[in-house]
BAKOL-661031 format. One record per residue (C-alpha): x negated, y negated, z negated; residue in one letter. Coordinates in steps of 0.02 Angstrom, whole numbers, plus 50000, padded with zeros to 5 digits. Layout:
BEGIN
XYZA...
This chain:
BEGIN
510385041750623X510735052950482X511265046050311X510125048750173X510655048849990X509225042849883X509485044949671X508695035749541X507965043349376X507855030749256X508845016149241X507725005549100X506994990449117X506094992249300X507335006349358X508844991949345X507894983149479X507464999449601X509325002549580X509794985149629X508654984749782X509385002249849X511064996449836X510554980749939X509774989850042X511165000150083X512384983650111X511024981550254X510914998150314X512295011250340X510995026650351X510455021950167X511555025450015X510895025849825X511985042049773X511465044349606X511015034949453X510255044349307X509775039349130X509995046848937X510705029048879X512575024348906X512205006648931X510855008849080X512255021149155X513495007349132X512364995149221X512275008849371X514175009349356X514374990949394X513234992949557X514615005349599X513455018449624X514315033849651X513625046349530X512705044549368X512235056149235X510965058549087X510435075149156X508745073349282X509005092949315X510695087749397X510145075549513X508425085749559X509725103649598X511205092149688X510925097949880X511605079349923X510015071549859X508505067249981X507675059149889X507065054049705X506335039149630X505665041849468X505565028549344X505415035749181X504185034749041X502425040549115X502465055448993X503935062349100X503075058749296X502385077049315X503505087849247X504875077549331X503975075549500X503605096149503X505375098449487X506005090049622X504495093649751X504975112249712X506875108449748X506315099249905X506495081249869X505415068449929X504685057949796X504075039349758X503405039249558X502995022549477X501225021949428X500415027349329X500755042749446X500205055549300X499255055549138X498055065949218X496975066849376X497115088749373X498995085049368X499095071649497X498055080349621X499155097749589X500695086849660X499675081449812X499455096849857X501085103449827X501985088849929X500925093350049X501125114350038X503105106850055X502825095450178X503745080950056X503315061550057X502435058149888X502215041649848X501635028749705X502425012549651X500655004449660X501954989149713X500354975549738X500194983249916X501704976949974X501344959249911X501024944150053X499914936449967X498724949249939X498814955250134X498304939350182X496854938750058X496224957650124X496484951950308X495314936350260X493794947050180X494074957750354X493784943750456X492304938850370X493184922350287X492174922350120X490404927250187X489594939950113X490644945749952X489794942949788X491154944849667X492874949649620X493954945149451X495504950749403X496604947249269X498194956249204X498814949749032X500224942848936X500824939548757X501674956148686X502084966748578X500924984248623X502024997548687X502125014748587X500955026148639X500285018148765X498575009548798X497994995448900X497055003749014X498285016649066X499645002949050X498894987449151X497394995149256X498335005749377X498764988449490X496934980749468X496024996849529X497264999949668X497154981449721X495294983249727X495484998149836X496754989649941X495604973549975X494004984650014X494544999150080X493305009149965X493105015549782X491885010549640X490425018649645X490175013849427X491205008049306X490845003549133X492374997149020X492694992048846X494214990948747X494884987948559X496404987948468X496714973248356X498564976048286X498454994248265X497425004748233X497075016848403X497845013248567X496864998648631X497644980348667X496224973848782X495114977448890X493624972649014X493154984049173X491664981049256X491504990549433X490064990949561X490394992849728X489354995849880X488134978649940X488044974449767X489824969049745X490584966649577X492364965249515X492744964449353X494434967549280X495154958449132X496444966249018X497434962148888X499244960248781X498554946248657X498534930648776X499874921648808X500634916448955X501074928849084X499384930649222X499294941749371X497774935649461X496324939449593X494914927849617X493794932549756X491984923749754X490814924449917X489644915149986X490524904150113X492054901850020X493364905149848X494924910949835X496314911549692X497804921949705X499254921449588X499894938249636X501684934049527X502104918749638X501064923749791X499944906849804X498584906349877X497264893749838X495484892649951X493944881749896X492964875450008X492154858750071X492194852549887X494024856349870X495424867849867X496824869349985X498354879849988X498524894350114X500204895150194X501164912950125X502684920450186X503364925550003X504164943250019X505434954349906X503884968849883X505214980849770X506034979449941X504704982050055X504044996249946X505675005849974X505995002250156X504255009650170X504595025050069X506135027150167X505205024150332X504135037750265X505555050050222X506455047350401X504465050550464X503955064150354X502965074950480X502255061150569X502025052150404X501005067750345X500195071450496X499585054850532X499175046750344X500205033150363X501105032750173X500245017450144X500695019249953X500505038949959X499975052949825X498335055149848X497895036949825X498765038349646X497855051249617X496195042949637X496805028949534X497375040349413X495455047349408X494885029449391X495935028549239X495025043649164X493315037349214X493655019349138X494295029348977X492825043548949X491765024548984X492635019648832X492485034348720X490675036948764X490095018048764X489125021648934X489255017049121X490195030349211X489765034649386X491375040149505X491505054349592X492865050449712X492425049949889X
């Protein structure tokens, strides 16, 4: 099997861990080696350094031209995902882009269709997909385990300082509206949010997202960086049964018969999984594109990128938006 050098572009705070992963990965498998490390701070490059990682610069453009890179993970501020992402579909990399994939549907949709015009692997750190927990709750709404599904709530918050110019909603909501899609298998037909900003003065700190489904199926998302305690959670509501799902530890809690019970769950590594997929998909690439089988691939950010929009112009307009994603 032919060795594939992978690089990573940015080494901050989540690219650390992507870094760490490939390199395990690569104790594990001989075909997979993380070539090259890149970042504009010495002390993430020094981090890279004591992975051993064989090259690391400050300079994207290097890693994106070097002819020994197949691949590129991008993990930089979302600012940088398009212009970054362009570059290296045009120099023929394949590409995995933590979410939020762009700051705009037009541009998210443009790489789509240039992966495809190259016949590249794009995909989208929506990591949730990969989580066991979370499979087990979608195969349970397949088999019919709740009844008929009346409701869904989600909530993503935590105590914190709000990021620079960044909002909740393109900050937090990228997980909750891909999760939705992942458990269904379908998009919101509406969505009507609202959002304020309580610290500052623009950039909102919380949020609420209400989306209607088909068979009059709600979910409504909950966001927000001024509650403490750190909560990543789906509660599914039907009418034979409830469900909790701490999506951080993977638990799985069911009500039923006037009690809940824990559902066994095989906890899993998901940074891990996510990458063996995208690499699965980059050894694959024609079949991969041929067959839709990137289970985490572009077009799906871009959608959730459009949701973002929708959710946003919801906002700004104080209205119910209707989606036009089929």
């Amino acid at each position: 099997m032919r060795k594939l050098n992978f690089a990573v572009i940015g080494a901050g705070y989540w690219g650390k861990k992507i870094v760490h992963e490939y390199v395990q990965l690569g104790k594990e498998y001989s075909h997979i080696n993380l070539h090259t490390a890149c970042d504009l701070l010495e002390e993430n490059l020094k981090c890279c350094e004591s992975y051993r990682v064989p090259c690391v610069t400050k300079y994207h453009k290097e890693v994106i031209s070097s002819p020994e890179v197949d691949a590129i993970n991008v993990c930089t501020p979302n600012e940088t995902h398009y212009e970054i992402c362009k570059e290296a579909l045009e120099a023929g990399k394949h590409v995995l882009v933590e979410k939020p994939m762009t700051l705009s549907s037009a541009q998210a949709y443009e790489l789509v269709e240039l992966a495809h015009k190259r016949n590249l692997v794009l995909s989208v750190g929506h990591i949730f997909r990969f989580n066991n927990a979370l499979r087990t709750a979608r195969n349970l709404i397949k088999n019919g385990f709740f009844g008929d599904l009346f409701h869904i709530k989600l909530r993503w918050s935590t105590l914190m300082s709000s990021p620079e110019g960044r909002d909740i909603i393109t900050d937090l909501a990228p997980h909750p509206f891909d999760i939705l899609h992942f458990l269904l298998g379908e998009w919101p037909l509406k969505i009507t949010c609202r959002a304020k900003a309580y610290r500052r003065e623009k950039l909102e700190e919380i949020a609420y997202v209400v989306t209607e489904f088909r068979n009059n199926l709600l979910a409504h998302i909950e966001l927000s960086w001024l509650l403490p305690g750190k909560t990543r959670e789906v509660c599914i509501i039907g009418s034979d049964r409830f469900a909790k799902i701490d999506c951080s530890s993977q638990d799985v809690k069911v009500f039923e018969n006037d009690g809940f019970r824990d559902v066994y769950i095989k906890r899993n590594n998901t940074i891990e999984e996510e990458l063996e997929h995208f690499i699965y998909c980059v050894q694959n690439n024609s079949v991969v594109n041929n067959c839709y089988l990137n289970e985490s691939g572009g077009l799906l950010g871009a959608h959730v990128v459009r949701l973002l929009e929708i959710a946003r112009k919801s906002v700004e307009e104080e209205k119910t938006e209707c989606v036009d994603i089929k």
